[in-house]
C-alpha positions as a LaTeX table, in Angstrom:
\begin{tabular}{lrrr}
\hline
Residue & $x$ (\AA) & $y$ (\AA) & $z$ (\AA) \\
\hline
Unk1 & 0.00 & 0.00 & 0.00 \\
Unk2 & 2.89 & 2.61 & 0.82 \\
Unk3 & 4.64 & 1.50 & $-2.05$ \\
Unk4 & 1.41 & 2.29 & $-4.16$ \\
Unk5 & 1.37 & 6.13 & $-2.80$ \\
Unk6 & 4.88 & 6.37 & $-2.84$ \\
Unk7 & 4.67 & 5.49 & $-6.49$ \\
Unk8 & 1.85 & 8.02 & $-6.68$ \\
Unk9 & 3.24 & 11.00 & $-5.36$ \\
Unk10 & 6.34 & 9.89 & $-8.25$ \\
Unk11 & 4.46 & 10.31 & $-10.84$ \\
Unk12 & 2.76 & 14.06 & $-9.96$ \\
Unk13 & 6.25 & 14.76 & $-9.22$ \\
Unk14 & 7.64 & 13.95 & $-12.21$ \\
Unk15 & 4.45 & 15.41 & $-14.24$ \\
Unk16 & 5.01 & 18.69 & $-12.31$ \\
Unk17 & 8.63 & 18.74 & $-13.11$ \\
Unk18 & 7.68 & 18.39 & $-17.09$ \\
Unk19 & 5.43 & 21.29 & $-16.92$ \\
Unk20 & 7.32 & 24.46 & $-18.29$ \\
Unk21 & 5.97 & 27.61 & $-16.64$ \\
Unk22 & 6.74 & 30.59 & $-18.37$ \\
Unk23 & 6.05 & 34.10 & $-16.96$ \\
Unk24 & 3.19 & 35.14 & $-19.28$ \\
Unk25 & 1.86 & 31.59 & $-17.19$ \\
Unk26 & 2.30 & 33.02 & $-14.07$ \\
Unk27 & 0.63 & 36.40 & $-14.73$ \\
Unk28 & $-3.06$ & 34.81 & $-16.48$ \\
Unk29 & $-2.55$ & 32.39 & $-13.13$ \\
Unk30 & $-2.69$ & 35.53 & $-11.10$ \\
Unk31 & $-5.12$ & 37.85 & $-13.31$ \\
Unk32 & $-7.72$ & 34.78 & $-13.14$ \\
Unk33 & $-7.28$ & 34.55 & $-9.79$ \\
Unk34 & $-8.00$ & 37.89 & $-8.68$ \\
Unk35 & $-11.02$ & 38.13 & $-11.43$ \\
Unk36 & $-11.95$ & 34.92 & $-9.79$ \\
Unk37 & $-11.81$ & 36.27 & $-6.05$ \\
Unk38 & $-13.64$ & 40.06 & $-7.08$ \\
Unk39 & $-16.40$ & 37.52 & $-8.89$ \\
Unk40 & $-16.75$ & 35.72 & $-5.45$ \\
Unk41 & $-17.02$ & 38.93 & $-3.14$ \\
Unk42 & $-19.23$ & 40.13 & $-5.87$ \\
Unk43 & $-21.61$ & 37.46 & $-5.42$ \\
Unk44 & $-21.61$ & 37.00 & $-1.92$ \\
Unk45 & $-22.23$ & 40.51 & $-1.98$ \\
Unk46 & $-25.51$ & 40.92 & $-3.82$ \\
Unk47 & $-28.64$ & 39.42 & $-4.48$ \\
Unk48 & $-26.77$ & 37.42 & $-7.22$ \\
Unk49 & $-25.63$ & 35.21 & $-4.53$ \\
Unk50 & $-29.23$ & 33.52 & $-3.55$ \\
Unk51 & $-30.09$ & 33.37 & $-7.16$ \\
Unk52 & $-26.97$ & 31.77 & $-7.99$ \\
Unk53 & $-27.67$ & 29.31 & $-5.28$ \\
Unk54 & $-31.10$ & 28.16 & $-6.93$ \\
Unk55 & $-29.09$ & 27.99 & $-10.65$ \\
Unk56 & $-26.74$ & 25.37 & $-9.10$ \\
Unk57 & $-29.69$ & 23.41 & $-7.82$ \\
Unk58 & $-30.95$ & 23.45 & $-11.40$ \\
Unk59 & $-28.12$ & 22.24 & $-12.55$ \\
Unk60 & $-27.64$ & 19.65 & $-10.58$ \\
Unk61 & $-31.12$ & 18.40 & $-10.83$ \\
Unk62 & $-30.20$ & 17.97 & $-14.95$ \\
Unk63 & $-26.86$ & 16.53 & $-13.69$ \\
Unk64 & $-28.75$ & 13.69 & $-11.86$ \\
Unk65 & $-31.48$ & 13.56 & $-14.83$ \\
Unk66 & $-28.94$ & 12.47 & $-17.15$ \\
Unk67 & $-26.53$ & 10.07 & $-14.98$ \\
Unk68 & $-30.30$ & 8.26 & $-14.26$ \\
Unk69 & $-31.20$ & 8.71 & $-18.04$ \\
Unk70 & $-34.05$ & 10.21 & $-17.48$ \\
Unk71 & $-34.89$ & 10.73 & $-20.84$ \\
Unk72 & $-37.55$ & 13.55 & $-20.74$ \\
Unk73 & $-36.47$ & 15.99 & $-18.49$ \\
Unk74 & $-32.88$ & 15.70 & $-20.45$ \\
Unk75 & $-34.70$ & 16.24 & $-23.54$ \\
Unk76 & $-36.41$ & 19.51 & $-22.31$ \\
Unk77 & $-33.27$ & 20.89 & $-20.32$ \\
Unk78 & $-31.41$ & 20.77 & $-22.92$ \\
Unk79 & $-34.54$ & 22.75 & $-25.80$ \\
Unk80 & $-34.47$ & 25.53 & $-22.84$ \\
Unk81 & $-30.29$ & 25.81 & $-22.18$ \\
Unk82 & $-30.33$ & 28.92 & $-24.53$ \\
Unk83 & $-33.81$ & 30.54 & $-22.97$ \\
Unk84 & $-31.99$ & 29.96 & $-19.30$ \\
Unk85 & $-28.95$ & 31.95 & $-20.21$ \\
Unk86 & $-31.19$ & 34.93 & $-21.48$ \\
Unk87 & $-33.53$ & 34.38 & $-18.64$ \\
Unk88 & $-29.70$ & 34.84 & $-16.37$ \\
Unk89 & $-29.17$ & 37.70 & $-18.26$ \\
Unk90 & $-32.34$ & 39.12 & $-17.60$ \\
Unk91 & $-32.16$ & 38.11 & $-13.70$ \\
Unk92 & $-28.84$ & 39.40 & $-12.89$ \\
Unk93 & $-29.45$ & 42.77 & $-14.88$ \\
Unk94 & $-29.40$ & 45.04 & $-11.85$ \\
Unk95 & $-26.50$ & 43.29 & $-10.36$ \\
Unk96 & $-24.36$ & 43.08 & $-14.16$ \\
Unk97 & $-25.08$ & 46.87 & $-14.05$ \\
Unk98 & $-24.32$ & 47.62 & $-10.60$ \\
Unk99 & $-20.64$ & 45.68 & $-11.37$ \\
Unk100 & $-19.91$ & 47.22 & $-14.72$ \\
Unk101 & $-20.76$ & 50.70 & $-13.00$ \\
Unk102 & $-18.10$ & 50.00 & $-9.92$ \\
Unk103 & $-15.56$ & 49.31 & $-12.72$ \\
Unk104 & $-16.45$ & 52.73 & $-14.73$ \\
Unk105 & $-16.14$ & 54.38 & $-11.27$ \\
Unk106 & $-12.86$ & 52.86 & $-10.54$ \\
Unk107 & $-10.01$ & 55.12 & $-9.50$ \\
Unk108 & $-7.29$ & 54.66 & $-12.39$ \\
Unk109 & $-10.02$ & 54.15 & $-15.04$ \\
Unk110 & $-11.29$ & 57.87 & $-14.12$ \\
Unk111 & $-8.14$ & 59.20 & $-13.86$ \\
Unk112 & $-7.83$ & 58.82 & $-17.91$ \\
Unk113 & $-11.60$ & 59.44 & $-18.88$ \\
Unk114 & $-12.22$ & 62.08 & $-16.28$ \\
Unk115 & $-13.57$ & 65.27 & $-17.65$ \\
Unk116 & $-11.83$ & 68.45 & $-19.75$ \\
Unk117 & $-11.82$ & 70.36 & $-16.47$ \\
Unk118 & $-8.48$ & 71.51 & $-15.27$ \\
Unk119 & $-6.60$ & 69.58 & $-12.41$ \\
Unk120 & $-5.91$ & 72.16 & $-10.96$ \\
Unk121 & $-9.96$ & 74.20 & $-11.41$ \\
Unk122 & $-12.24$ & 72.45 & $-8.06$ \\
Unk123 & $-15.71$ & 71.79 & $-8.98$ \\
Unk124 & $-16.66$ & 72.52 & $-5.60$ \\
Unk125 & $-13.92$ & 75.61 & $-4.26$ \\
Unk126 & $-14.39$ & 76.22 & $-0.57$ \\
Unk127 & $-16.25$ & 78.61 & $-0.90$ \\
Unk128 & $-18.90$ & 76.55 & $-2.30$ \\
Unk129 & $-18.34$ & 73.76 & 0.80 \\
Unk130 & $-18.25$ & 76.52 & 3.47 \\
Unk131 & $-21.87$ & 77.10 & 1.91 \\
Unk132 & $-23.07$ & 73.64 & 1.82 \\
Unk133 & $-21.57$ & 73.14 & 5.91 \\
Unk134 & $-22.91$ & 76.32 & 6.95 \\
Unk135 & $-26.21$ & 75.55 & 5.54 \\
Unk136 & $-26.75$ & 72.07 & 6.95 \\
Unk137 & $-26.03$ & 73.08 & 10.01 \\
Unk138 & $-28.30$ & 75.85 & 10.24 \\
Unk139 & $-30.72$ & 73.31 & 9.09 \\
Unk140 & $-29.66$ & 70.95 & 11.26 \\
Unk141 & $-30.08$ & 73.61 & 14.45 \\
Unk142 & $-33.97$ & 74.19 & 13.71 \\
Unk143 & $-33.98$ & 70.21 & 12.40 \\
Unk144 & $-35.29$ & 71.37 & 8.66 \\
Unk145 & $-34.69$ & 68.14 & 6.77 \\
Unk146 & $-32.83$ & 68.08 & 3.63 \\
Unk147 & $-30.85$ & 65.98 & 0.95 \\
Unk148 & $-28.33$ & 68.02 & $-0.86$ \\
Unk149 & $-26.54$ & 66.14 & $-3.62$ \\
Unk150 & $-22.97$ & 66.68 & $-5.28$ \\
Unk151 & $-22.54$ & 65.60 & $-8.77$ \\
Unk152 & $-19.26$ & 64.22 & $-9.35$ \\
Unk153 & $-18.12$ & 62.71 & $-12.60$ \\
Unk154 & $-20.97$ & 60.62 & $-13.49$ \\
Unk155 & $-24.16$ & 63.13 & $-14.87$ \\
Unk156 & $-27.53$ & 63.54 & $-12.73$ \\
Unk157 & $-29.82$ & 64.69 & $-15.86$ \\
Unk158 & $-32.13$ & 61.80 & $-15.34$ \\
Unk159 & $-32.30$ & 62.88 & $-11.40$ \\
Unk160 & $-32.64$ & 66.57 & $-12.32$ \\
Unk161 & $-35.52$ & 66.09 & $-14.94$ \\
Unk162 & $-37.31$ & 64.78 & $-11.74$ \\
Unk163 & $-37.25$ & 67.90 & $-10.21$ \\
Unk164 & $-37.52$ & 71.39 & $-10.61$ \\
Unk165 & $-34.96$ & 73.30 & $-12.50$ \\
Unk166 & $-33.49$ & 76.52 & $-10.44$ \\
Unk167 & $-29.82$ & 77.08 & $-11.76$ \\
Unk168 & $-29.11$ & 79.22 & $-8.81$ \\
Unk169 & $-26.20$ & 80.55 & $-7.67$ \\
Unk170 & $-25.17$ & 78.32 & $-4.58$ \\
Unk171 & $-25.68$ & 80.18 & $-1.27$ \\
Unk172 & $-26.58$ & 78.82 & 2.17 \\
Unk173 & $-29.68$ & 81.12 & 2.17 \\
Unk174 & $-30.55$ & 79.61 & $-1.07$ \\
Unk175 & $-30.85$ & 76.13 & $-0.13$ \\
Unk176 & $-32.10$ & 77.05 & 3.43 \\
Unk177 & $-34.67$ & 78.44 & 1.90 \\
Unk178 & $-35.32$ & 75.87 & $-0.18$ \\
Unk179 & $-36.13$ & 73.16 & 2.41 \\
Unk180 & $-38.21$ & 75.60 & 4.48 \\
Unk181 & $-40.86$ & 73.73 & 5.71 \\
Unk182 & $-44.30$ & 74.17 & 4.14 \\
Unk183 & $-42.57$ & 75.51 & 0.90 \\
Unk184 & $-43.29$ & 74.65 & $-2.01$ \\
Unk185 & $-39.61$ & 72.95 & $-2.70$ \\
Unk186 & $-38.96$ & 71.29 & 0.66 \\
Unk187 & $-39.89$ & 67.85 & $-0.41$ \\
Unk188 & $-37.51$ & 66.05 & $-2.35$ \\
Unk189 & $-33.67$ & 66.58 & $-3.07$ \\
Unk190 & $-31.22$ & 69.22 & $-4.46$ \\
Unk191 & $-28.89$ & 68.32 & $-6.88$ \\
Unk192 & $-25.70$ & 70.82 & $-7.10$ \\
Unk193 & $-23.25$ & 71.06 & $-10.19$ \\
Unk194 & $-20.11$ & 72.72 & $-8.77$ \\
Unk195 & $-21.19$ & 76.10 & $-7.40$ \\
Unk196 & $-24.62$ & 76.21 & $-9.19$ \\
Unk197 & $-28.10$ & 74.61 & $-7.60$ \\
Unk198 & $-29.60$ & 73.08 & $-10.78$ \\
Unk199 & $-32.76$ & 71.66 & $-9.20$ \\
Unk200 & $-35.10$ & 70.83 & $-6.25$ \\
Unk201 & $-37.71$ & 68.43 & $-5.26$ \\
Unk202 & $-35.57$ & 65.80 & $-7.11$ \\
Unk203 & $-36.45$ & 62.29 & $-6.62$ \\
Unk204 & $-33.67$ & 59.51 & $-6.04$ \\
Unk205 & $-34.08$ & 55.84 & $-6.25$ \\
Unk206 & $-34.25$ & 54.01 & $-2.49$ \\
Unk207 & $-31.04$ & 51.70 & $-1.55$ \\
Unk208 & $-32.10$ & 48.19 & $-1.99$ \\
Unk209 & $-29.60$ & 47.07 & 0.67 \\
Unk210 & $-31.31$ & 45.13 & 3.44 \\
Unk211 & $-28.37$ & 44.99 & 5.76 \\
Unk212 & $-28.17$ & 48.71 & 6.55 \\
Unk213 & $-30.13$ & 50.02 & 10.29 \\
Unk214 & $-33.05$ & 49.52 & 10.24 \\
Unk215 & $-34.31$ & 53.03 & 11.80 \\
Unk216 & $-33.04$ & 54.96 & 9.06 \\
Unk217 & $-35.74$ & 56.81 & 7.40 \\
Unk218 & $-36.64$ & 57.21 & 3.88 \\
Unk219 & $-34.23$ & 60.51 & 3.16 \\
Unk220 & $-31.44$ & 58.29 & 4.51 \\
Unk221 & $-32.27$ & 55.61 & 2.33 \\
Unk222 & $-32.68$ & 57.60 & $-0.93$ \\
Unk223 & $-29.46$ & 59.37 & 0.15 \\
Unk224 & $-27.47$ & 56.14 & 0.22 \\
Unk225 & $-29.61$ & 54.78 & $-3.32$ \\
Unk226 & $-28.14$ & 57.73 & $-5.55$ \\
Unk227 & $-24.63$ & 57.15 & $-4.27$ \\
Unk228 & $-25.11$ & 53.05 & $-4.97$ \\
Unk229 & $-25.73$ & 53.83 & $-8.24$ \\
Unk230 & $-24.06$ & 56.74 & $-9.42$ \\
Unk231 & $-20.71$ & 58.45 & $-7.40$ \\
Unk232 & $-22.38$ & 61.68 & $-6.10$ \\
Unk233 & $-22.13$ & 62.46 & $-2.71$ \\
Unk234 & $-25.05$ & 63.53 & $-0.44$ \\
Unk235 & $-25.30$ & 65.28 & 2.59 \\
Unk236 & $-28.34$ & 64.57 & 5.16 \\
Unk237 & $-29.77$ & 66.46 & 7.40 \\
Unk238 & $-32.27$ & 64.31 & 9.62 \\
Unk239 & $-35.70$ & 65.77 & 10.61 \\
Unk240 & $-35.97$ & 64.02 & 13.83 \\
Unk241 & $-32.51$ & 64.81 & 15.35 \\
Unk242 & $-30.78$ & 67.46 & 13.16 \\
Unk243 & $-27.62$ & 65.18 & 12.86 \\
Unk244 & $-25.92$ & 65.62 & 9.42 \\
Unk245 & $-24.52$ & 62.66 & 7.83 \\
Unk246 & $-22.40$ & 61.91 & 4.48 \\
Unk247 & $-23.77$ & 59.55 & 2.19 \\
Unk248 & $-20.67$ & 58.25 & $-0.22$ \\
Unk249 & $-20.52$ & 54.99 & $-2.22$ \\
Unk250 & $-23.50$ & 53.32 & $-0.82$ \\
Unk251 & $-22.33$ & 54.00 & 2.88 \\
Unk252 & $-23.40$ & 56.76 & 5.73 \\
Unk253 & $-21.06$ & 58.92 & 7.77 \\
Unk254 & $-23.56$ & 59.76 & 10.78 \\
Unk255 & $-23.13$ & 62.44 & 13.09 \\
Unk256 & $-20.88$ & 64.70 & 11.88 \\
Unk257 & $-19.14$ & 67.86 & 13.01 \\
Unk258 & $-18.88$ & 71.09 & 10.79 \\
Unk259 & $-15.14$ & 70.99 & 10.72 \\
Unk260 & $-15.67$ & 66.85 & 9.92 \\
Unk261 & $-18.06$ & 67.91 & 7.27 \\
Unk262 & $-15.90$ & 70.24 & 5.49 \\
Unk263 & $-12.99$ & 68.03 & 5.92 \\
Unk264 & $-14.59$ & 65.14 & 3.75 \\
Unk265 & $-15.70$ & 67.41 & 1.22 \\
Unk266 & $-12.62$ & 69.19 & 0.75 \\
Unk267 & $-11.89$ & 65.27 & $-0.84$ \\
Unk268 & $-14.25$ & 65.03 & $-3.10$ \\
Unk269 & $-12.36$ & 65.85 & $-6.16$ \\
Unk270 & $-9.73$ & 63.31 & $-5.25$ \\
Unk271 & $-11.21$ & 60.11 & $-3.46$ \\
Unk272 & $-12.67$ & 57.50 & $-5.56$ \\
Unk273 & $-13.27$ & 54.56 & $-3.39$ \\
Unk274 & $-15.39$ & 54.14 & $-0.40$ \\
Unk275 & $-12.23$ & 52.52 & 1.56 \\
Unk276 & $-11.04$ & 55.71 & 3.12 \\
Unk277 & $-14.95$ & 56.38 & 4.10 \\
Unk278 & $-14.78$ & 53.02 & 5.74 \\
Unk279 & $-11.65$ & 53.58 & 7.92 \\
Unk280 & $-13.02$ & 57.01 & 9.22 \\
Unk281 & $-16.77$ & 54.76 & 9.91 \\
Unk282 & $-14.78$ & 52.38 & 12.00 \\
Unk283 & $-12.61$ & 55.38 & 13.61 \\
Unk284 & $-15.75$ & 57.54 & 14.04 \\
Unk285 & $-17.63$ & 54.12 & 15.78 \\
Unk286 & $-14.87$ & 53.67 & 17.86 \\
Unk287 & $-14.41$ & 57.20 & 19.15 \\
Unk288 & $-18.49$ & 57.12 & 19.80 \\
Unk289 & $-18.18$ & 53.51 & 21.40 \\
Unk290 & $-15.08$ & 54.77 & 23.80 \\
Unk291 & $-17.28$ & 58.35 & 24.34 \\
Unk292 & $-20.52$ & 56.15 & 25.53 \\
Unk293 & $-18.40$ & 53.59 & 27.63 \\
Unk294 & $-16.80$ & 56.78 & 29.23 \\
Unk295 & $-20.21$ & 57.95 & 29.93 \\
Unk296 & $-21.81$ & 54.65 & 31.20 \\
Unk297 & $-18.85$ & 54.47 & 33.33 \\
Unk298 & $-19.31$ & 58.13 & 35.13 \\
Unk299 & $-22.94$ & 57.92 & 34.95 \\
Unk300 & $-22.40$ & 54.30 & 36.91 \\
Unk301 & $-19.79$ & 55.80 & 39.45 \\
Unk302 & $-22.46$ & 58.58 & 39.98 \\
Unk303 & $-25.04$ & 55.96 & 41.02 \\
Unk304 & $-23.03$ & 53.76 & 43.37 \\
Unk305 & $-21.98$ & 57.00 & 45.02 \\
Unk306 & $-25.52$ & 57.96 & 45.39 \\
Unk307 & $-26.59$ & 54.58 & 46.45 \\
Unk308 & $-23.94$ & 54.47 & 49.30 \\
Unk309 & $-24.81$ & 57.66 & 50.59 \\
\hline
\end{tabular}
């Protein structure tokens, strides 16, 4: 028997040693691999992932038809292979988009196919973003709701046509104004283009994500939609609290501080992936997690002391 696997593990041995590896080899191995391992985290990341489930069991139920030659169902499986793959086509169409759009938005793709506009000319100066912080929170103080959108690269016409067109010069007065309660423009969204407020009472597709909290309210939700499926940027003001939050590549930035505020959108001609947006998330958690534990811990101090006296 040893002799058997010793002869065995011979043989791959000496197959491995015949196989000539040369480096074009060793960079499809790696390519694949990494297409491979984005494909995976792709999947597991969408709803492609249960629906991909239920294709395997399909196949696998012809699998089994045909090792039992069962005649029939082979027969029809294999009239309806071609309507499947258009009926996979047609299934995975949100998810195929949502993919090919992360790969148009990628950071070295829209480095070369960015716009004309200078490197050196900011869409959004600071003057502009010492606007948009100043109005939010003002907003924010009298808790005056309000979704206030930065176009980026990719063009909001189809959001804008939504809305009403105002191609205003952008002022904090302006869009507090705008969301005014029991004004005609308060409901809905504004949609900037660099220093100009092209319209209000836009509407913006909901974020089908089910994992995000579950008390967010619709304005949260629509804020985190638009930046899912195109790269703008939204800032949030919430009616019930007056917190402002940063919406940015389908995640939130909650609770932020003017100076945080500006800080972030001093960025926004420069940062094309949500990974920096995730580190300050898990910094800003942290910081808030440390700040309650601090306070549980006083607050607890405080009762013991009470209780003893």
């Amino acid at each position: 028997m040893f002799n058997g696997i010793r002869e065995f593990l011979r043989n791959i041995w000496h197959q491995m040693q015949a196989i000539q590896i040369a480096p074009k080899n060793i960079i499809e191995i790696l390519v694949l691999a990494v297409i491979v391992y984005y494909l995976i985290l792709w999947i597991k990341r969408s709803r492609a992932w249960v629906l991909l489930r239920g294709v395997v069991v399909l196949l696998v139920f012809v699998l089994l038809a045909n090792a039992l030659e069962l005649n029939v169902i082979s027969f029809i499986a294999d009239r309806t292979l071609s309507i499947l793959v258009i009926a996979l086509l047609v299934l995975f169409q949100p998810e195929l988009r949502a993919a090919l759009e992360q790969i148009g938005q990628g950071k070295y793709i829209r480095y070369f196919l960015r716009s004309n506009r200078s490197q050196t000319e900011k869409m959004y100066p600071g003057e502009a973003i010492k606007e948009i912080v100043d109005a939010s929170f003002r907003m924010g103080k009298n808790k005056t709701g309000a979704l206030i959108c930065l176009e980026r690269e990719i063009k909001l016409d189809e959001y804008v046509n939504s809305g009403i067109r105002i191609n205003g010069i952008l002022t904090s007065a302006l869009l507090i104004n705008i969301f005014e309660k029991n004004t005609p423009l308060h409901d809905g969204a504004v949609i900037l283009q660099g220093a100009k407020v092209t319209a209000a009472t836009c509407y913006l597709p909901l974020t089908k994500n089910n994992e995000i909290d579950k008390d967010l309210g619709t304005r949260h939700r629509a804020a985190i939609g638009l930046t899912e499926e195109t790269d703008s940027w939204v800032v949030v003001v919430s009616e019930e609290t007056g917190s402002v939050s940063l919406a940015r590549s389908g995640e939130l930035l909650h609770d932020l501080t003017p100076d945080s505020l500006r800080a972030e959108l001093m960025r926004i001609e420069d940062d094309f992936s949500s990974n920096l947006l995730h580190q300050e998330m898990e910094k800003h958690r942290s910081r808030k997690a440390r700040k309650e534990a601090a306070e549980n811990s006083t607050e607890g101090g405080r009762n013991h002391e009470e209780s003893v006296q």
